[in-house]
C-alpha atoms as a printed R data frame, in Angstrom:
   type eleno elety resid chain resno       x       y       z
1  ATOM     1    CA   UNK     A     1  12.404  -7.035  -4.002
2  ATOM     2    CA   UNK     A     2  11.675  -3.370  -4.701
3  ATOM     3    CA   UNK     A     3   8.626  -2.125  -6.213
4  ATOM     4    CA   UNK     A     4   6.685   1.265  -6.101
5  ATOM     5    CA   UNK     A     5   5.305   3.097  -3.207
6  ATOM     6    CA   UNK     A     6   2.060   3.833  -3.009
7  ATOM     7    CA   UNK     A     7   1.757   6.487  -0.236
8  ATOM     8    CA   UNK     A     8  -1.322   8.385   1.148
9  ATOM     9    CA   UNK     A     9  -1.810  12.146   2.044
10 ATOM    10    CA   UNK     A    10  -4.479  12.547   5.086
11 ATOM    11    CA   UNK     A    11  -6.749   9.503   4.473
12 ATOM    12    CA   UNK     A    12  -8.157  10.596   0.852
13 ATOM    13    CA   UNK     A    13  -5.283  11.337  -1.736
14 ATOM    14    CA   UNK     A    14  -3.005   8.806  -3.062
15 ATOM    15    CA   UNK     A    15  -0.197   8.764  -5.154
16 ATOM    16    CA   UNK     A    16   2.849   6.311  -6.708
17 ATOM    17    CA   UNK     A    17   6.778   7.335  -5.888
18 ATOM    18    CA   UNK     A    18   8.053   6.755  -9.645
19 ATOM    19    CA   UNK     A    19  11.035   4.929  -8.585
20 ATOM    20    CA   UNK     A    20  11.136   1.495  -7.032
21 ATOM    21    CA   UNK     A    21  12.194   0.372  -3.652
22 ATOM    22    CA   UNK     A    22  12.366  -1.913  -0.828
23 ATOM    23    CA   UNK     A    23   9.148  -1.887   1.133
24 ATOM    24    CA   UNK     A    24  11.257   0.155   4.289
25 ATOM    25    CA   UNK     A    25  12.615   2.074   1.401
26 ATOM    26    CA   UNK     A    26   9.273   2.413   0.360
27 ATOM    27    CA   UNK     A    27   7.996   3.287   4.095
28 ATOM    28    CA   UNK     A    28  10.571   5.908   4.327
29 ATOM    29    CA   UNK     A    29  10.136   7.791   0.856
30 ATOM    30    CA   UNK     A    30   6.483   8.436   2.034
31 ATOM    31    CA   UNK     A    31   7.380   9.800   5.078
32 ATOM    32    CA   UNK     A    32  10.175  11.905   3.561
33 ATOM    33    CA   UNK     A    33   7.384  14.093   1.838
34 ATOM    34    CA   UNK     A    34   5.153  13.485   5.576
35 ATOM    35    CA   UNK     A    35   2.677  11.506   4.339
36 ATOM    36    CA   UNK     A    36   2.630   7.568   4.832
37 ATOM    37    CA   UNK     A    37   2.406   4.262   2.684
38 ATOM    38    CA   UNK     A    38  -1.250   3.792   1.745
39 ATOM    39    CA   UNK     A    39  -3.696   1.875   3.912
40 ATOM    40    CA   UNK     A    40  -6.584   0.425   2.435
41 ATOM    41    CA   UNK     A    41  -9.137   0.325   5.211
42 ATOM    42    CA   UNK     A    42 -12.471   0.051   2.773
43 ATOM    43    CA   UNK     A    43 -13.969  -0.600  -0.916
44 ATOM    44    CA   UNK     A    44 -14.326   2.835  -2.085
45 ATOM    45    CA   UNK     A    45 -10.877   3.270  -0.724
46 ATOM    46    CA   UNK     A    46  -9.338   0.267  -2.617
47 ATOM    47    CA   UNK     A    47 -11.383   1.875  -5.682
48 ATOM    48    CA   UNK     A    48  -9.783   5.190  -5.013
49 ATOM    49    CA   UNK     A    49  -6.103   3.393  -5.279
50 ATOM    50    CA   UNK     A    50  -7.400   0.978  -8.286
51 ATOM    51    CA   UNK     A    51  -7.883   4.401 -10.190
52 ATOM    52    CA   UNK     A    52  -4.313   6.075  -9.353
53 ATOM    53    CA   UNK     A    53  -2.339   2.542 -10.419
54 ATOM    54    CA   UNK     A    54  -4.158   2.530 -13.258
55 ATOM    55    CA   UNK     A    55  -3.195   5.977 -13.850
56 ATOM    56    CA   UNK     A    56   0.136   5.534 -13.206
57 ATOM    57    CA   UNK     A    57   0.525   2.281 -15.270
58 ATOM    58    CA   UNK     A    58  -1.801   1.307 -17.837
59 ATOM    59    CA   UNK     A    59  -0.363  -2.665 -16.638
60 ATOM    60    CA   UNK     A    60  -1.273  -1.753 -13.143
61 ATOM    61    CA   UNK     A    61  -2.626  -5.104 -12.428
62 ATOM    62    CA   UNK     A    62   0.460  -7.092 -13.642
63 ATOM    63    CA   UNK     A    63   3.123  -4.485 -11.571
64 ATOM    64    CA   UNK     A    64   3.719  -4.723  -7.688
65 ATOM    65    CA   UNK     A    65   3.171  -1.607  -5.531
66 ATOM    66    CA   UNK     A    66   4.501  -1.925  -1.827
67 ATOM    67    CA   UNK     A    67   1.189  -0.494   0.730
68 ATOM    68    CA   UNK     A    68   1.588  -0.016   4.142
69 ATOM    69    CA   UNK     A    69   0.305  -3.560   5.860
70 ATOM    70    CA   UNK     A    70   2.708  -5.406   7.186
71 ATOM    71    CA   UNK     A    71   3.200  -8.109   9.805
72 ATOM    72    CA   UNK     A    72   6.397  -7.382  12.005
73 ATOM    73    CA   UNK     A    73   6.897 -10.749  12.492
74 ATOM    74    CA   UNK     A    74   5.097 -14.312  12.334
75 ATOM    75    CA   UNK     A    75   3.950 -13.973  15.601
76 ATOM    76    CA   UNK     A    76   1.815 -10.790  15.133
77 ATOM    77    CA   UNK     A    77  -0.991  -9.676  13.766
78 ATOM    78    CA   UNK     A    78  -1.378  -7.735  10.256
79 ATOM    79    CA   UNK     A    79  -1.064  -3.902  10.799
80 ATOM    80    CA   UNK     A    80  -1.033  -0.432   8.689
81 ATOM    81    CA   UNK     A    81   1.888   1.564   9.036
82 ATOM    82    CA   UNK     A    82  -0.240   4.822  10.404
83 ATOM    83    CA   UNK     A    83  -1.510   2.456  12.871
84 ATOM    84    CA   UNK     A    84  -5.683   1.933  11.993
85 ATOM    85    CA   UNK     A    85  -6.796  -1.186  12.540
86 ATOM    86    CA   UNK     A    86  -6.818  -3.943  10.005
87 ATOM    87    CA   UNK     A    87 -10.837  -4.505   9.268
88 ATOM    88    CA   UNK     A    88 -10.642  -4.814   5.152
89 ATOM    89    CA   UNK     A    89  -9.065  -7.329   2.778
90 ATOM    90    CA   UNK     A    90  -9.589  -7.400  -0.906
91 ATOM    91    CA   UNK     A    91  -6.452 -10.231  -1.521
92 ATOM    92    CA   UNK     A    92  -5.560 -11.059  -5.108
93 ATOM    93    CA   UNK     A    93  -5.840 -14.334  -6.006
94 ATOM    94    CA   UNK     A    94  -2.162 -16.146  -5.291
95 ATOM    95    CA   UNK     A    95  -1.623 -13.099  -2.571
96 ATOM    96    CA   UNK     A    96  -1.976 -13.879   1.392
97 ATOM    97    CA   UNK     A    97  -5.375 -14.519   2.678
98 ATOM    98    CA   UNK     A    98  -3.677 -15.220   6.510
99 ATOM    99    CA   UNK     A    99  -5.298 -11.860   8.109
């Protein structure tokens, strides 16, 4: 499935790739410009990335948009791709709620 990347600068500035990808695709288009896929770690972080989708897509809540959380494999736990620890979970309803 390929969507876009949402990828994060430092830990306050977020922005969409505007061209869609695998979520490693995804993963490695972020770190091509050395920043990483987005981790939303709080709510006035998840507010921060509401804004930019709906910037970048006035249908921002009917599109996809790969973040960085991701479970390795079904034996491990849930975890960002820059490697903070998973504390915050705003799921959408039909999404995962298995944190």
């Amino acid at each position: 499935m390929k969507m876009w990347a949402v990828c994060e600068i430092g830990k306050k500035d977020h922005y969409v790739i505007n061209e869609k990808f695998t979520w490693h695709e995804s993963k490695a288009a972020c770190e091509a410009n050395g920043d990483h896929l987005t981790a939303v770690t709080s709510p006035a972080e998840n507010s921060s990335v509401v804004h930019v989708l709906n910037e970048f897509s006035p249908n921002a809540k009917t599109e996809e948009f790969w973040m960085g959380l991701n479970k390795p494999n079904t034996d491990s736990a849930w975890k960002w791709t820059d490697n903070q620890p998973f504390s915050y979970n705003n799921w959408d309803a039909g999404q995962s709620s298995d944190p």
